[in-house]
N, C-alpha and C positions, 0 to 999 in steps of 0.2 A: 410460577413466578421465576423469571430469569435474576441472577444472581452473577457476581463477577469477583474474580481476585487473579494476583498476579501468582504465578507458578513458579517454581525452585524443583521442585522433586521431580528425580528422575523417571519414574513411572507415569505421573500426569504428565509429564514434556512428551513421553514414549507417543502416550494416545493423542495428545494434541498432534505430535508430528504425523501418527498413522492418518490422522483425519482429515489432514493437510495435502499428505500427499496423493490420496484418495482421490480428492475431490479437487486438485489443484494439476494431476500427471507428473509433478514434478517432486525431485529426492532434496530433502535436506539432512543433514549431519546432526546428529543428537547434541556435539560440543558448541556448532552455535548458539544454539537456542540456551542452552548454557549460560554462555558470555555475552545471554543479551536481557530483555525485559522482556517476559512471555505473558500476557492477560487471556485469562479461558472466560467466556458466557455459557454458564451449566444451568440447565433445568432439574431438579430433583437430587441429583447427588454429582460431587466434581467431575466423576468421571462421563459424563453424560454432557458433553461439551458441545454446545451448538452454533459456538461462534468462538473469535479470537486473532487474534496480530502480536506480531513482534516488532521492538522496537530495540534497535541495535546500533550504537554510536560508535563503532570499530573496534579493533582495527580492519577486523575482517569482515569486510561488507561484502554482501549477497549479493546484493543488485549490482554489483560493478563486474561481476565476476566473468562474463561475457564478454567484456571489453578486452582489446587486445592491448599490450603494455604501451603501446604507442597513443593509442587512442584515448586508455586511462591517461595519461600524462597530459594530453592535450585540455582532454574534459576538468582535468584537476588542475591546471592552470586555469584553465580560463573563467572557472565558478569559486577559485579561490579555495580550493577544499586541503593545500596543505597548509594554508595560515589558520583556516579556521575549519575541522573537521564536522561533515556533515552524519546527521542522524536520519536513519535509513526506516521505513516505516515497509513492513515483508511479511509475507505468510497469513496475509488477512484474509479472512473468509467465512462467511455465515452459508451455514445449512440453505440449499435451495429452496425448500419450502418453510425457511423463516422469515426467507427474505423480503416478502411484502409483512411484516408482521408487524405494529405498531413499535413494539422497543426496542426497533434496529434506532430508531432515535437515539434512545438512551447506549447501544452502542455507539454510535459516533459521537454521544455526548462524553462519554468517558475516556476515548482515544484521543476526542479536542481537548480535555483536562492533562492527558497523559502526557503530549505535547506540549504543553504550556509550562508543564512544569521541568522542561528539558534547558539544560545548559543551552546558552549561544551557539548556536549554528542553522544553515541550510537544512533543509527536508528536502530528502531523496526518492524515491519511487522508482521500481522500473517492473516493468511487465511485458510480458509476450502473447498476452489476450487484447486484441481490437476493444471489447467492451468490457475490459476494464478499466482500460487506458481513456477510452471515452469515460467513464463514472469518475478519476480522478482527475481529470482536466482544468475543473474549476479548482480545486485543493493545493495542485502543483501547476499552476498555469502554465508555467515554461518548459516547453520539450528541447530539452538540452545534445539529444541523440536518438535516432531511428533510422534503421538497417535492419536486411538481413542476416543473421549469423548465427554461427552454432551455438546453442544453450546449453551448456554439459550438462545440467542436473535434471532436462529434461529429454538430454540424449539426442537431439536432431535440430536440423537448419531452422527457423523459425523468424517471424518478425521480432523486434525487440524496440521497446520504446521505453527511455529514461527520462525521467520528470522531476522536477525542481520547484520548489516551493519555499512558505516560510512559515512561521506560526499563524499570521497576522491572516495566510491567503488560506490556510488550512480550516482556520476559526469563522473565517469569512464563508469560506464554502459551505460548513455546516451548519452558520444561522439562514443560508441563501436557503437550500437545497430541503432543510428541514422545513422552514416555511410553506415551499411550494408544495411538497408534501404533504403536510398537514392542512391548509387552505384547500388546496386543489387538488389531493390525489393522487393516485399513483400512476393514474394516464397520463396528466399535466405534465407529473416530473417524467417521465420518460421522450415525451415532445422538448421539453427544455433538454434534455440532456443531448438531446439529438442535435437541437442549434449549437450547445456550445462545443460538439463535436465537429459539425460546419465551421464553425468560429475559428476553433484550432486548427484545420488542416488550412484555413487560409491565413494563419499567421506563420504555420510552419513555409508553405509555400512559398508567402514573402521572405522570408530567413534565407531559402534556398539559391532566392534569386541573386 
């Protein structure tokens, strides 16, 4: 039986980060995870952690940190992020072989409550995996920024795609997404997720023009 709670202590943050960066190539800092909200999925005892995200309202946000000071300033004008500070949703990742397991539902059940229950603001994303950035495209519909550029915390040049979202699309994605799943499958949902990944490189391309 999978089981869930938010983390504080420094040793569970230790192994969530070891497990993270494992299976993610990329370094994070022990003090964020700190100064943000940590949730673990453990089977059998805490420290046997099989899934898990961070959810960090600033001021030091992850996902930005790639951006050069020009670029930050521009993306934070234009989505309004010093009038109203965005919450940044980082370091999410379930075990590869849990990942078709029935209560990855009930993970993104508990991350759409953890969101819900977050002060006013935007929902942030950003990632440097093609199919991730395809999985979150319905949750953060709007691609606010994608280039090449250096990722310091994973050490090399890399794609980098920032995403923008709200509750309302985050909540939307997971009654979408869960359904198809549950009705149809885990072949179905991979076909759907594939259109809305067509979907989105054609609305980015309009953007561009």
């Amino acid at each position: 039986m999978i089981k869930t709670k938010l983390i504080k202590n420094n040793s569970l943050l230790t192994v969530f980060r070891d497990k993270y960066a494992t299976l993610a190539h990329n370094q994070v800092d022990l003090e964020y995870f700190k100064n943000s909200k940590v949730r673990i999925f453990f089977s059998d005892s805490e420290e046997n952690i099989v899934a898990g995200y961070c959810i960090c309202s600033g001021p030091n946000y992850r996902t930005l940190l790639p951006l050069s000071p020009a670029k930050l300033e521009e993306i934070s004008q234009k989505n309004g992020f010093k009038d109203q500070p965005p919450h940044e949703i980082t370091c999410l990742w379930i075990e590869e072989k849990q990942r078709k397991s029935a209560w990855v539902i009930y993970f993104f059940l508990i991350l759409s409550l953890d969101i819900l229950r977050l002060p006013k603001g935007a929902l942030i994303f950003g990632t440097h995996g093609k199919n991730i950035n395809n999985y979150f495209c319905l949750a953060f519909p709007k691609l606010i920024f994608y280039d090449r550029l250096f990722v310091a915390t994973k050490g090399e040049v890399c794609d980098f795609w920032l995403r923008k979202g709200s509750k309302f699309h985050f909540f939307k994605a997971f009654i979408v997404l869960s359904a198809v799943r549950s009705f149809f499958g885990n072949k179905s949902l991979a076909r759907f997720r594939l259109w809305l990944d067509k979907r989105d490189k054609a609305k980015w391309g309009k953007q561009e023009v």
